[in-house]
N, C-alpha and C positions, 0 to 999 in steps of 0.2 A: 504494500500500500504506500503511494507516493515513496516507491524504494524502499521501506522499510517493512520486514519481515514480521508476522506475528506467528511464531514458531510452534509448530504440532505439542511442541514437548509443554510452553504455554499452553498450551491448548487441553492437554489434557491433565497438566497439573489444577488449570483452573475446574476441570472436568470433578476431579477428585475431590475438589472443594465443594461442590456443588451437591454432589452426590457420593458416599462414602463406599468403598468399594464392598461394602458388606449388601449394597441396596443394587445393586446392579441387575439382579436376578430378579427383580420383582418389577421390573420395567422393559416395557416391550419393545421391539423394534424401531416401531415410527415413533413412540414415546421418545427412546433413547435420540434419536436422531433429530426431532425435535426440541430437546435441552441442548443437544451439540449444537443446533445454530442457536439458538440464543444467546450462551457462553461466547461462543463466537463472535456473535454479534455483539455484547458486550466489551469483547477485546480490543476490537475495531474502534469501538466508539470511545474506549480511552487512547487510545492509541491518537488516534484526531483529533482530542484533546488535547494530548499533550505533543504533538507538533503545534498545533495553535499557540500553547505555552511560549514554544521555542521561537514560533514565529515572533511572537510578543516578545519576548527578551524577558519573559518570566520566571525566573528561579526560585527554587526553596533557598528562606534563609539557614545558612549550614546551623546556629542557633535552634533553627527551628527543625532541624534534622537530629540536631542530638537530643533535642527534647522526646521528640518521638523514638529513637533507638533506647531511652533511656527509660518509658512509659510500658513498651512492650520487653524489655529485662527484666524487669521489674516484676514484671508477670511469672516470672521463674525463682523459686528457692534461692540457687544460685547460680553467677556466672556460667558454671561450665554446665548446668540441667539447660540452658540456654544455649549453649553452642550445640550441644547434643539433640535439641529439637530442631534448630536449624539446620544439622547433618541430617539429620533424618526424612527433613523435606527437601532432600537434594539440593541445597541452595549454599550460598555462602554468605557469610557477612560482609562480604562488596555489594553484592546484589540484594540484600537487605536492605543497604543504607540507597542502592538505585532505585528501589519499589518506593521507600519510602520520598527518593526526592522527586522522584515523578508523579508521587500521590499528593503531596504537597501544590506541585506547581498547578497540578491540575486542580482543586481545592480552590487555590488564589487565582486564579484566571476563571473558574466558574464563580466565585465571590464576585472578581470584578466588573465580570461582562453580565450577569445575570440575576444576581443575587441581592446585589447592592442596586439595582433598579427597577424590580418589585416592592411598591409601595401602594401600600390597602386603604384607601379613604374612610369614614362615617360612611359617605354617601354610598359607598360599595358596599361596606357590610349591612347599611340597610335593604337594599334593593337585593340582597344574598338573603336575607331575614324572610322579606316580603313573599319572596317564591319559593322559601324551604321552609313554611312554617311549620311542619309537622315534625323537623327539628329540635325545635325549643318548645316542645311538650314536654311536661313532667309527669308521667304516669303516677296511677294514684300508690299512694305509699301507705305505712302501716307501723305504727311501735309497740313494740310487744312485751311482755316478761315471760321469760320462760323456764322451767321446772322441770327438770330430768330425775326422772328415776332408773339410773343406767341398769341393766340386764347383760351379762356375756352376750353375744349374738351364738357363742356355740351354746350358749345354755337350756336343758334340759325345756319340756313344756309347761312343768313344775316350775320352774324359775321366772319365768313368763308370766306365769299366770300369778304366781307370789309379786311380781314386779306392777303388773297392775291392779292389783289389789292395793299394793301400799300410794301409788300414784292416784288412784279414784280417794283415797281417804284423804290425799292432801288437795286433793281441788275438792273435796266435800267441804274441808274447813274452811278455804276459801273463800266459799261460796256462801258461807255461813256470817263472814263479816271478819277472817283474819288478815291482818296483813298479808300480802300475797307474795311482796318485796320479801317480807323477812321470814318467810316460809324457805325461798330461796335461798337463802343468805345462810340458812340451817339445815335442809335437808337437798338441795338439789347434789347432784354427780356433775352438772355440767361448771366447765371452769370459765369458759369464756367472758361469760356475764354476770358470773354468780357475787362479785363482790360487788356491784353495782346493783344488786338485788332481780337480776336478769331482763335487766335493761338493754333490750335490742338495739335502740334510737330508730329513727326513723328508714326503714328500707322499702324495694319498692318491690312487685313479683318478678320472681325469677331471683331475685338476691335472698328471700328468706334462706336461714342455716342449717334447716330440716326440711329437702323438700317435700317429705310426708304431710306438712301441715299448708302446704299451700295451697289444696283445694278448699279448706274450711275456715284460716284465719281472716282472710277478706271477705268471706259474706258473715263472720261475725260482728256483733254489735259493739261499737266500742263500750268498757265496764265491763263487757263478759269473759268468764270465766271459762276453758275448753273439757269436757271429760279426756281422759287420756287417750290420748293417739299413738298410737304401736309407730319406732322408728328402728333402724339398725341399730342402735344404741340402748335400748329401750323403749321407755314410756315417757312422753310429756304434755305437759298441763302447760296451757300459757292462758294469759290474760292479755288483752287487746287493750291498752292503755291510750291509743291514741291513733285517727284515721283522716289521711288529707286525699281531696278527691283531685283527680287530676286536672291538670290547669296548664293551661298557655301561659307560659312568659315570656312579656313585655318588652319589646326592643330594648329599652329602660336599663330592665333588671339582668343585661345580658353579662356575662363576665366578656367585655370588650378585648382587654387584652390577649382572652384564650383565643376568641373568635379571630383575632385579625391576625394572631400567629399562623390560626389552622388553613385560614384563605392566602395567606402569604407562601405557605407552604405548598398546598396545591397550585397556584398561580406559578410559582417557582419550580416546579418539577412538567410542568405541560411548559415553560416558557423555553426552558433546558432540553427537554426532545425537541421542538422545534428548533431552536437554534444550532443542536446537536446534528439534526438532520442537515440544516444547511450546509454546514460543515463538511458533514459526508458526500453531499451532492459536489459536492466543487473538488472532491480528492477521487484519485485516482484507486479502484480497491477491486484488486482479482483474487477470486478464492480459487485453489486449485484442490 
């Protein structure tokens, strides 16, 4: 590609990265050949990058190259568990310090052709708000306290049944006008929430910590009290202490900051193939 080689042995050490040779077996033909151009494809497109670098006069600062040699050692007990992983990936410590000042330039030349001129308005992330309201829906949520009476799961059916037995008598007292916090606080097995008196906080469906209880904790009443519900773990009793119904938030109420990162970030990966592609189009590239 414009004279410069992207070598088989590249190609399938990226391969190996991709896919570990234990998984090779479990992918099929046009599968496999299908991930080979893509890797491929990937090669290329750093490769055109970083002649683009070169063309620019863009270099890693050697600073900025020991920084990096120094973050991924570091990653090793010691020195030499370090040289012995880089033998192992057929590589050397010249060509370590070249990945990385090619990753570098390439990095500062997409920073500065791309990266640093995506910029997200108000007026965009409203008009982003306006047509993805379904979005910034909060599904209805739910706060719970919860009471385990843990059982082995290998235990006997004798165990089980002793296990809800003593769970029915703790949501009878319950239900009778005891504290339900400090029933918790006394007799539950579970640790999560137990010193807070099994104070869930607010979660929404699909996040409850028992999915056994999520067909009947949302159509209970808030105040109410559950009979015991069979889990992997056991039995438990919860109290529904608190229920918010689902609701739209308000451009208002938006966390701005998160939103104009997340639009920045997509805007900046479609602005990056595009450009990337241009790139490709004006370079010379034979795959043989």
């Amino acid at each position: 590609m414009n004279g410069v080689e992207v070598r088989a042995l590249d190609l399938k050490k990226a391969m190996e990265e991709r896919i570990p040779e234990t998984g090779h077996s479990a992918l099929s033909e046009k599968r496999w050949g299908e991930i080979r151009l893509e890797v491929l494809d990937r090669l290329i497109g750093q490769e055109v990058l970083y002649q683009e670098a070169k063309r620019l006069k863009i270099k890693a600062a050697p600073e900025s190259v020991e920084d990096e040699l120094e973050k991924i050692e570091s990653r090793f007990p010691t020195k030499e568990d370090y040289r012995k992983a880089v033998k192992a990936q057929g590589l050397t410590p010249e060509e370590i310090r070249i990945g990385i000042e090619r990753y570098l330039a390439i990095r500062q030349l997409t920073d500065q052709e791309v990266r640093s001129k995506i910029r997200i308005s108000d007026e965009e992330m409203k008009r982003y708000y306006d047509g993805h309201r379904e979005q910034f829906r909060l599904p209805e949520q739910i706060r719970l306290r919860l009471l385990l009476v843990g059982v082995d799961p290998a235990g006997l059916s004798e165990d089980w049944e002793k296990g809800r037995r003593r769970a029915q008598d703790l949501a009878d007292r319950a239900k009778k006008g005891e504290d339900f916090a400090e029933l918790v606080r006394q007799f539950s097995d579970e640790t999560d929430w137990k010193a807070k008196g099994g104070d869930t906080g607010l979660l929404h469906q699909g996040r409850l910590p028992y999915v056994e209880i999520e067909p009947v904790a949302f159509a209970q009443e808030t105040g109410s009290i559950s009979d015991p519900v069979r889990t992997l773990f056991g039995y438990l009793v919860f109290k529904v202490e608190e229920k918010k119904p689902a609701q739209q938030l308000a451009f208002e109420d938006l966390n701005k900051d998160l939103l104009r990162k997340e639009m920045q970030g997509s805007a900046t990966e479609a602005k990056l193939k595009e450009w990337i592609d241009g790139l490709r189009s004006k370079a010379e590239i034979r795959i043989y």
